[in-house]
C-alpha positions as CSV (number, residue, x, y, z in Angstrom):
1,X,109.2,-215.1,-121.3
2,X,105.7,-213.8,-120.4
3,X,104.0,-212.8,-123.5
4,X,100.0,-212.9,-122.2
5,X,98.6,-215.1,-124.8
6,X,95.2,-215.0,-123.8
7,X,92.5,-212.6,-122.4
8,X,92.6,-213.7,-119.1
9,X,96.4,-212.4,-118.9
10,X,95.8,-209.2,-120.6
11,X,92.8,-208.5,-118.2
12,X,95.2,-208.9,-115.4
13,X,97.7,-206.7,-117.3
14,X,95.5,-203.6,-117.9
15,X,93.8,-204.1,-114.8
16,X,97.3,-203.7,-112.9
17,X,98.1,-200.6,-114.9
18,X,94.8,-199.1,-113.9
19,X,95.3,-199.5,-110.4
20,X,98.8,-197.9,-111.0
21,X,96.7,-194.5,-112.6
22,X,94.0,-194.9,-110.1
23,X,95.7,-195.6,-106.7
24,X,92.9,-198.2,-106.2
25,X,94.2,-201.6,-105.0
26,X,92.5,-204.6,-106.7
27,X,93.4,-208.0,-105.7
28,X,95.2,-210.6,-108.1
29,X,96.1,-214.1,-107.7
30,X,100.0,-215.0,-107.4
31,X,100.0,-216.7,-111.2
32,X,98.6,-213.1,-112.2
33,X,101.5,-211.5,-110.4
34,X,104.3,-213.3,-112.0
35,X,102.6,-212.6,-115.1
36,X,102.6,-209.1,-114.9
37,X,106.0,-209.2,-113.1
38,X,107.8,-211.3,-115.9
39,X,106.3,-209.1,-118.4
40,X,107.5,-205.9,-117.1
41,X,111.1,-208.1,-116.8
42,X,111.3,-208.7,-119.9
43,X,110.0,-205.4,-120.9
44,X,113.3,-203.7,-119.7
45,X,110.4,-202.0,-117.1
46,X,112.5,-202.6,-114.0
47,X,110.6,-200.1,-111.6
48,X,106.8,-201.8,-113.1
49,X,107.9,-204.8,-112.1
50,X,109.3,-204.2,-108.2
51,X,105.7,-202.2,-107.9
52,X,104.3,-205.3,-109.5
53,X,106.5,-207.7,-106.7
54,X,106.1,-205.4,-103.4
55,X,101.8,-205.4,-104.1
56,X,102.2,-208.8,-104.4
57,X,104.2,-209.7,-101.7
58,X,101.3,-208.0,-99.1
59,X,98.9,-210.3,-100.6
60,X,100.8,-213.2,-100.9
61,X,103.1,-212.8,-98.3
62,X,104.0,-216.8,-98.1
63,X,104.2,-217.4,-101.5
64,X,107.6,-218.9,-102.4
65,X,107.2,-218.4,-106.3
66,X,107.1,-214.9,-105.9
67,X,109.5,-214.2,-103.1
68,X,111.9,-216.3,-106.0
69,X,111.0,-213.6,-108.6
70,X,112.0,-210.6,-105.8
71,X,115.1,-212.4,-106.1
72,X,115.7,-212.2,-109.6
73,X,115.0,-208.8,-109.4
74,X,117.4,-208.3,-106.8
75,X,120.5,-210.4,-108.2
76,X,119.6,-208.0,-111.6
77,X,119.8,-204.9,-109.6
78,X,123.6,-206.3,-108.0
79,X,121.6,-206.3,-104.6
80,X,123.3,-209.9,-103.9
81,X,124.0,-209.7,-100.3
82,X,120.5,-209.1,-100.1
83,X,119.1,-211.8,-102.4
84,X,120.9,-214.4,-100.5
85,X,119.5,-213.1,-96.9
86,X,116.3,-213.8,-99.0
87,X,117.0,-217.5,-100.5
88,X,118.7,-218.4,-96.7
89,X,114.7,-217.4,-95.3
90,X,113.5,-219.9,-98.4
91,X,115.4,-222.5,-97.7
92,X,114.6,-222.5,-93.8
93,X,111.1,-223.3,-95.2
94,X,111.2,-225.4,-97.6
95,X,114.6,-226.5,-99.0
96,X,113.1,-228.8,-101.3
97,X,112.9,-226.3,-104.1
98,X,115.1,-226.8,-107.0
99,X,114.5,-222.8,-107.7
100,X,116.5,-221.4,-104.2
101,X,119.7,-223.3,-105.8
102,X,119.1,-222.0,-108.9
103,X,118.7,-218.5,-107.8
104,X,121.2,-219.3,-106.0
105,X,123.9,-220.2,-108.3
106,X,123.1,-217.3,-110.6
107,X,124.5,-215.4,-107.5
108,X,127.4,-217.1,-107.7
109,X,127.9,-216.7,-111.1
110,X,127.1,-212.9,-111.3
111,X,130.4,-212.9,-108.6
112,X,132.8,-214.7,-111.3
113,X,132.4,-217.9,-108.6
114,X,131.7,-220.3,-111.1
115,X,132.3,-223.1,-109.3
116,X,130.2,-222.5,-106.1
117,X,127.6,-222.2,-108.7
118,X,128.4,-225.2,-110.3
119,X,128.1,-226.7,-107.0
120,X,124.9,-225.3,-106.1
121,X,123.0,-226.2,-109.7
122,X,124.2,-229.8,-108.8
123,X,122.0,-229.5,-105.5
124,X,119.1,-228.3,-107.6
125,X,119.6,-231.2,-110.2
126,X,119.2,-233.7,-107.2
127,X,115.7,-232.6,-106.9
128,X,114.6,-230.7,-110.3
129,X,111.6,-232.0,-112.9
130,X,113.5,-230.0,-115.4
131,X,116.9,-231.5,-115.9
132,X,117.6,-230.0,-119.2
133,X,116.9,-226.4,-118.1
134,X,119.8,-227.2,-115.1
135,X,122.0,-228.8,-117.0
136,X,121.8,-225.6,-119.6
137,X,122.9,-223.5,-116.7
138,X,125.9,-225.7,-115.8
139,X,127.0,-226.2,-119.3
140,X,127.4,-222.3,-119.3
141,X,129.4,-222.0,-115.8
142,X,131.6,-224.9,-117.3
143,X,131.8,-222.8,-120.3
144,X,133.1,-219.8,-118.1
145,X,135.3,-222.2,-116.7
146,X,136.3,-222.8,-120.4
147,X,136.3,-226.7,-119.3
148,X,135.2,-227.7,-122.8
149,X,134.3,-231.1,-122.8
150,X,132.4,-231.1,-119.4
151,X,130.1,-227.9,-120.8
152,X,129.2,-230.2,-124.2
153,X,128.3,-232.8,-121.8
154,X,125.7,-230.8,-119.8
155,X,124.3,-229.6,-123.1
156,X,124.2,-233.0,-125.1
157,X,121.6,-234.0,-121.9
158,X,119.3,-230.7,-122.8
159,X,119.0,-232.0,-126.5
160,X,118.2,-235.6,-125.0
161,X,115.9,-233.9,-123.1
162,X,114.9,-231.5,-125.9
163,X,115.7,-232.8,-129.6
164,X,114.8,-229.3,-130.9
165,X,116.6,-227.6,-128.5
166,X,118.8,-225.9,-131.0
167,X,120.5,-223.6,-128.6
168,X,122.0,-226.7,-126.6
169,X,122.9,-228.1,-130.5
170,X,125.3,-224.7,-131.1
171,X,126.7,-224.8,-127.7
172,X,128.0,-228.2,-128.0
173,X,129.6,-227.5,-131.7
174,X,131.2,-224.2,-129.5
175,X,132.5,-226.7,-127.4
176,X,134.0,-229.1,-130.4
177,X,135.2,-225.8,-131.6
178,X,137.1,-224.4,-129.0
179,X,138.5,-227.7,-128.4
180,X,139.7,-228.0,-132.3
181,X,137.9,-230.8,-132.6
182,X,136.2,-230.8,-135.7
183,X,136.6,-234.3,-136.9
184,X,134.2,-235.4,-133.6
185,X,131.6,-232.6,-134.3
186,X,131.3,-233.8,-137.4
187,X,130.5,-237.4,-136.4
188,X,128.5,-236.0,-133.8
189,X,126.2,-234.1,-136.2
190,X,126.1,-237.0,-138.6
191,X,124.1,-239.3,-135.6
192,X,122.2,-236.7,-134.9
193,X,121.2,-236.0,-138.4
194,X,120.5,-239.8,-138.7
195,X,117.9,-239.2,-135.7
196,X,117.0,-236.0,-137.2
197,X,117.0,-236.1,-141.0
198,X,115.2,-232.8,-141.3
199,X,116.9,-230.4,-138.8
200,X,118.6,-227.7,-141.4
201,X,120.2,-226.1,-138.2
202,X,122.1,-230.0,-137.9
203,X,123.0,-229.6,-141.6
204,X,124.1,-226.1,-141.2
205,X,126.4,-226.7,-138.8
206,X,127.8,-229.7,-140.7
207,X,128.4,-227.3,-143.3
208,X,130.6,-224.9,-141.2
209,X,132.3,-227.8,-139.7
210,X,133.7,-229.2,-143.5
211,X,134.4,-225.7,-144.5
212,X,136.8,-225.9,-141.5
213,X,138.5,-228.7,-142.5
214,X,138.6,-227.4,-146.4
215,X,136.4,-230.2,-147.0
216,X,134.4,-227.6,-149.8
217,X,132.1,-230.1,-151.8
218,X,130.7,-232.1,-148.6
219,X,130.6,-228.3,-146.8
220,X,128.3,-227.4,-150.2
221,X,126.2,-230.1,-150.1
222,X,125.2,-230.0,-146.0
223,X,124.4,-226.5,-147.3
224,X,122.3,-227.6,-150.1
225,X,120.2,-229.9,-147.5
226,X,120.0,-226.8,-145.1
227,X,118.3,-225.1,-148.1
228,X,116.1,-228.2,-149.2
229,X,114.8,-228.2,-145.9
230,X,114.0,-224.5,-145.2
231,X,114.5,-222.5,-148.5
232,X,114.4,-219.4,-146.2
233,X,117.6,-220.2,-144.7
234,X,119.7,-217.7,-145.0
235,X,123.0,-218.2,-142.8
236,X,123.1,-221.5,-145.6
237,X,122.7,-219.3,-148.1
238,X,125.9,-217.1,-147.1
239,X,128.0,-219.7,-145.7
240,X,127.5,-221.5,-149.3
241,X,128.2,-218.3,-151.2
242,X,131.5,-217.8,-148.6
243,X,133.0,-221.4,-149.7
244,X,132.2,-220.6,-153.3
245,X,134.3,-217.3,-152.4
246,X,137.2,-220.0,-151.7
247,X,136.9,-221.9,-154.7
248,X,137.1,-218.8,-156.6
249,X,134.0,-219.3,-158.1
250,X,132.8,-216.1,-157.9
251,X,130.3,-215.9,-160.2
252,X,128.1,-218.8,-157.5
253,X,128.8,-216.4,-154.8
254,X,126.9,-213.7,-156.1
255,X,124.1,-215.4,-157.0
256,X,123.6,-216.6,-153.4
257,X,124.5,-213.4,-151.4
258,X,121.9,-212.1,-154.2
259,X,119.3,-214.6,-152.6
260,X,119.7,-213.4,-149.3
261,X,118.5,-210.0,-150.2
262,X,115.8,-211.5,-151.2
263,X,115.0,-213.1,-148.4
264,X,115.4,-210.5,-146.1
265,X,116.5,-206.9,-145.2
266,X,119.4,-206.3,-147.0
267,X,123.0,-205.9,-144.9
268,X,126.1,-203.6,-145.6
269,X,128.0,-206.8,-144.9
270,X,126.1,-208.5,-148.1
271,X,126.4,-205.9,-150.6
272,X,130.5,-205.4,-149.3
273,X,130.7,-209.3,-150.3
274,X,129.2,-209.1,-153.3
275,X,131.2,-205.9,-154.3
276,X,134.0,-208.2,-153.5
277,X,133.6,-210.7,-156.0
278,X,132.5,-208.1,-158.7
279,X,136.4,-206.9,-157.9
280,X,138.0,-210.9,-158.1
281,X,135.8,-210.9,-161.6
282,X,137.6,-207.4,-162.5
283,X,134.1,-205.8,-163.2
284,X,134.5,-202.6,-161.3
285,X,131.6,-200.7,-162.8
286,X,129.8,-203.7,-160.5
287,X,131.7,-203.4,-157.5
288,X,131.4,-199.5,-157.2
289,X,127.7,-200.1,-157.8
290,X,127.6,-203.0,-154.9
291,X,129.9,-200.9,-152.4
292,X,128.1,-197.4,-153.1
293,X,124.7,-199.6,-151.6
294,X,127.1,-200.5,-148.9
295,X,127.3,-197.3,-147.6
296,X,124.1,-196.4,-148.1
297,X,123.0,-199.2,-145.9
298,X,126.0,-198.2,-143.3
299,X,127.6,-195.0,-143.2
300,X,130.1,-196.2,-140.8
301,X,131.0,-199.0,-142.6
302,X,134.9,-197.4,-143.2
303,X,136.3,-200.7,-145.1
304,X,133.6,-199.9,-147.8
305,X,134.6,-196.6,-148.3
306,X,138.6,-197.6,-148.6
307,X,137.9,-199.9,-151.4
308,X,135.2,-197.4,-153.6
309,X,138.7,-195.0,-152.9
310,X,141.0,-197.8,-154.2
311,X,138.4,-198.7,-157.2
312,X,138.3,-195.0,-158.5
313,X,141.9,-194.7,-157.8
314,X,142.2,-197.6,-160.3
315,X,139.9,-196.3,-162.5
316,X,142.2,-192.9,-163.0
317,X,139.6,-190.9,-160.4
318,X,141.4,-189.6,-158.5
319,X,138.9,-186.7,-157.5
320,X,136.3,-188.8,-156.6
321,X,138.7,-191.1,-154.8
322,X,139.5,-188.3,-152.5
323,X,136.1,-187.8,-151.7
324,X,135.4,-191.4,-150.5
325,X,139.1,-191.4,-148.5
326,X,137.7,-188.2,-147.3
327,X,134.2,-190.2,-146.2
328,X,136.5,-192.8,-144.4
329,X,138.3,-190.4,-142.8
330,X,135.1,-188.9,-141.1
331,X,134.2,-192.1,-139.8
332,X,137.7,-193.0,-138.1
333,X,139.7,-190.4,-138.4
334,X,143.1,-191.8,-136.6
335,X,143.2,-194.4,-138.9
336,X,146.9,-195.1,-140.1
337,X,145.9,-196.5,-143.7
338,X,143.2,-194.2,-144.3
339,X,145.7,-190.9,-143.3
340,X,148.0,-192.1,-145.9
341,X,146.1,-192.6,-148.6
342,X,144.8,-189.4,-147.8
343,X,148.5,-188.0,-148.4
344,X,149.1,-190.2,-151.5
345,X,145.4,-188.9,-153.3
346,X,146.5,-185.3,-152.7
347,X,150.3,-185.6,-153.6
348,X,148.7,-187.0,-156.8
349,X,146.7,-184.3,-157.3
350,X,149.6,-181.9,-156.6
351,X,148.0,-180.9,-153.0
352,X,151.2,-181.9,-150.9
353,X,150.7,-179.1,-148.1
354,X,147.3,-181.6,-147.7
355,X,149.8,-184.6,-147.8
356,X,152.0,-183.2,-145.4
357,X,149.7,-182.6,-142.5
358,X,147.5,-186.0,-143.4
359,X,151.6,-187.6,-143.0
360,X,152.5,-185.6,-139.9
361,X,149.2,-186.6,-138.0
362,X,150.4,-190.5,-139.1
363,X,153.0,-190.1,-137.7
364,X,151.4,-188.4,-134.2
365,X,149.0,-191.3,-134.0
366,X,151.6,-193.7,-133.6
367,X,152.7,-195.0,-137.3
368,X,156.3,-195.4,-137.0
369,X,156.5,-197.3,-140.5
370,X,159.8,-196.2,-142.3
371,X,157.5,-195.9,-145.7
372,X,155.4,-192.7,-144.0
373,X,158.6,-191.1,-142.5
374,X,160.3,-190.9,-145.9
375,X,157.0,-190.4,-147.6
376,X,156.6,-187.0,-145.4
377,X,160.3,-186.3,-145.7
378,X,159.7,-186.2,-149.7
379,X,156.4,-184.1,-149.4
380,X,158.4,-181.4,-146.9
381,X,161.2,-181.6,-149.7
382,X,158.6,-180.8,-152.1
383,X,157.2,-177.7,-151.0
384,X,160.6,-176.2,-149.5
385,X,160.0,-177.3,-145.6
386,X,164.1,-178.3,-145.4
387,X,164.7,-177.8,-142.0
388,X,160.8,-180.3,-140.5
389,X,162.4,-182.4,-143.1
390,X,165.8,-182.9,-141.8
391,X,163.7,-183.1,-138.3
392,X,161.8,-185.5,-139.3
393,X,164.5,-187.8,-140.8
394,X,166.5,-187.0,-137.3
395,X,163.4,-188.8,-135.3
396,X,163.0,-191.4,-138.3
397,X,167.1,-192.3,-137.8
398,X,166.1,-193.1,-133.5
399,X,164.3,-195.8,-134.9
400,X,166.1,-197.3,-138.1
401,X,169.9,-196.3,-137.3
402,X,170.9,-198.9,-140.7
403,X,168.2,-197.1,-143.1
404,X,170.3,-196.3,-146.5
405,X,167.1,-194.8,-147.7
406,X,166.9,-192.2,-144.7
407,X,171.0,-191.4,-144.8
408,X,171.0,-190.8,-148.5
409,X,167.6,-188.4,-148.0
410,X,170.1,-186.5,-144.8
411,X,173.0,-185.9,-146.9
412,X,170.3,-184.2,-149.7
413,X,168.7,-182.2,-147.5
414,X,172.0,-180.9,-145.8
415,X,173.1,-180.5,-148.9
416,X,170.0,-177.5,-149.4
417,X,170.4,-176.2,-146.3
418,X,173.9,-176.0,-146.9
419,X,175.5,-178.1,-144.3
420,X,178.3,-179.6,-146.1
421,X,180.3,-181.3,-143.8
422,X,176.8,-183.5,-142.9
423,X,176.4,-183.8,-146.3
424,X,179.4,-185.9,-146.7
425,X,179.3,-187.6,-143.3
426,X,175.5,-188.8,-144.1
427,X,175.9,-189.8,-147.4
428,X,179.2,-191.9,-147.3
429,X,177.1,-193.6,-144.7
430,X,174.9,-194.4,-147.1
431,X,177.0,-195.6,-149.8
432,X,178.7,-197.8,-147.2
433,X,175.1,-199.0,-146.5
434,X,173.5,-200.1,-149.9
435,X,175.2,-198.8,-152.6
436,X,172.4,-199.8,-154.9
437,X,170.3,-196.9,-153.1
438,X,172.5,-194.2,-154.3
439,X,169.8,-193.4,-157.2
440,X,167.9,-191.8,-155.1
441,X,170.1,-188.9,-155.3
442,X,169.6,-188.7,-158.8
443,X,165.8,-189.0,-158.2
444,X,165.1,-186.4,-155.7
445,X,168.7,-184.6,-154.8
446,X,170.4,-183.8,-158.8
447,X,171.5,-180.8,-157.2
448,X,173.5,-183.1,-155.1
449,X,175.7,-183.6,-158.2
450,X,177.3,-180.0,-158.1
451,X,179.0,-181.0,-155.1
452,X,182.7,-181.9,-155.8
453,X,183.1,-184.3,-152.5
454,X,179.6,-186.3,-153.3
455,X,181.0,-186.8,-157.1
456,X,184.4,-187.7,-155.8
457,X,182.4,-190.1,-153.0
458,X,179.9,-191.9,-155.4
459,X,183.2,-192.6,-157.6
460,X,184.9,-194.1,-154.7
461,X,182.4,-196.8,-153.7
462,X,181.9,-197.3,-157.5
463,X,183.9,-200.4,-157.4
């Protein structure tokens, strides 16, 4: 990354930008143009940086490093046919350098070729000073490959190469990862802990690795000599407050999720976690406090506005509990769970034509559950809607043709609608079901208990 740390680089900077203002053409050396052109790169400012290439490519028309860079800009911009036209020219002059392979096999790997690529890096590590930058680039083909054990090979050489190369150190515990083998990442990070006492990203990493393996005491401890070594570390701090989450120990979690707002800008994700074990503790005054700064820091985070619903549902709210399922609902509004407890809020607060529609639109969406389909049958029951109700229990029967539960609920509301011989057809189906269900004509259908043939049926299977 270009980030002109001296005087020198921002003079060649500005002075390119006043050129650009003043259509004057000044002349800069080709280390000034990849400057500025890596700057605009990694600026995001595409267009700069082909102005920046083209000027420099009339003054420096032979200069490899640069017709390289037009490359890069030309494999970013999908222009690959013509990048490689370009590398073929480069490596008619001099195919000596490591950088036309390179270029080369990041072509490749922008096609899904991964192997050609793989290929072509090995041409450029026959004849590369930098051995650990290659070797990064073939550990990540491999890794696209999702050939495991060859990527963690290719990345052990970059931290030979580099000891502090800590993005090599987390690709090779991917690698143990993916491969399930957690047992050799942990030897692995024990030797090179012994050459590297004070790396906290080593003991880290360690951690995670005994958390995997339920190993929670030697997880906490690699954690503890994360934080002894940078006391600013605050993935330690979160994986140590997660295993303490485990062991139940709530009360160690909090205190350091608590540290990590300290550290830094506090996260949804934090305050949800330390909601979370307010709830295990059974202080909800705590966990409504902890989720309400949840959504304050994310809006859209719709799991914390579930649980301040179930909370205040708990805590005999429910006005304020529809509110929040209301807040959830504006964030994903197709959401099965969310729709439902929408329904069950509002038939608890007597509002069941609410609890009908929120059921209904369940039931559009795609939740086929047999709980919402007799849930919605009972609210249509409720406010009078007999005949969606016996529709609804017809679609509900496509699906579960042995449901007691729906049979008994057909034969009740047949029985309104005055349909008698379905009355007797659904509800001896019933019986002959699950017999044990038959209270549910007491429960929602007493009327049910006028009819001479249901008395004379429940009598019959009342063996």
């Amino acid at each position: 990354m270009q980030d002109f740390p001296n005087d020198d680089d921002h003079l060649a900077l500005s002075k390119f930008e006043s050129m650009l203002q003043s259509n004057k053409v000044y002349f800069f050396d080709s280390e000034e143009f990849e400057g500025i052109v890596y700057y605009y790169m990694d600026s995001g400012k595409i267009n700069l940086a082909k102005k920046a290439i083209a000027l420099s490519l009339t003054q420096h028309p032979t200069s490899v490093s640069l017709k390289l860079i037009k490359v890069e800009l030309l494999i970013f911009e999908d222009r690959l046919k013509e990048a490689e036209k370009l590398l073929q020219s480069l490596e008619s002059i001099d195919p000596t350098f490591d950088e036309i392979y390179i270029q080369r096999a990041a072509i490749f790997s922008k096609s899904d070729n991964h192997n050609e690529a793989i290929i072509e890096l090995n041409k450029a590590l026959k004849i590369t000073n930098d051995l650990g930058d290659v070797h990064a680039l073939l550990g990540m083909e491999y890794l696209f490959l999702e050939q495991f054990d060859t990527a963690r090979k290719s990345f052990e050489i970059c931290l030979e190469d580099d000891v502090e190369d800590y993005a090599a150190l987390y690709n090779i515990i991917y690698c143990f990862d993916m491969l399930d083998s957690h047992t050799d990442a942990i030897e692995f990070l024990n030797n090179y802990i012994d050459e590297n006492p004070y790396c906290e990203v080593a003991w880290h990493q360690l951690g995670r690795q005994f958390t995997t393996l339920e190993k929670y005491n030697e997880a906490i401890r690699a954690y503890d000599y994360a934080i002894l070594i940078d006391e600013y570390f605050i993935g330690a701090y979160l994986e140590k407050a997660k295993v303490f989450e485990i062991q139940k120990k709530y009360e160690d979690a909090i205190l350091n999720y608590i540290i990590t707002l300290k550290l830094d800008d506090p996260t949804a994700f934090t305050y949800l976690q330390i909601a979370n074990c307010y709830e295990k503790l059974e202080n909800n005054k705590m966990a409504i406090k902890y989720y309400h700064n949840a959504v304050v820091e994310d809006p859209m985070l719709d799991k914390a506005w579930l649980l301040l619903t179930n909370l205040y549902l708990e805590d005999g709210n429910p006005q304020k509990a529809l509110y929040f399922i209301q807040k959830a609902l504006e964030v994903d509004g197709e959401n099965y769970d969310f729709l439902n407890q929408f329904a069950e809020i509002n038939i608890h607060l007597n509002l069941f034509e609410e609890a009908s529609k929120a059921f209904q639109k369940s039931i559009q969406l795609g939740d086929k559950r047999l709980e919402v389909y007799l849930a919605f049958t009972d609210t249509l029951h409720f406010i009078g809607d007999y005949d969606d109700a016996l529709q609804n229990l017809f679609e509900a029967e496509k699906i579960y043709t042995e449901s007691a539960e729906i049979y008994y609920r057909l034969g009740g509301i047949c029985n309104l609608l005055r349909k008698n011989d379905a009355v007797i057809l659904y509800v001896e189906k019933a019986l002959k079901l699950d017999y044990s269900y038959r209270n549910i004509i007491e429960e929602l259908y007493p009327e049910m208990y006028k009819n001479d043939a249901v008395i004379k049926l429940l009598k019959k299977f009342n063996v």
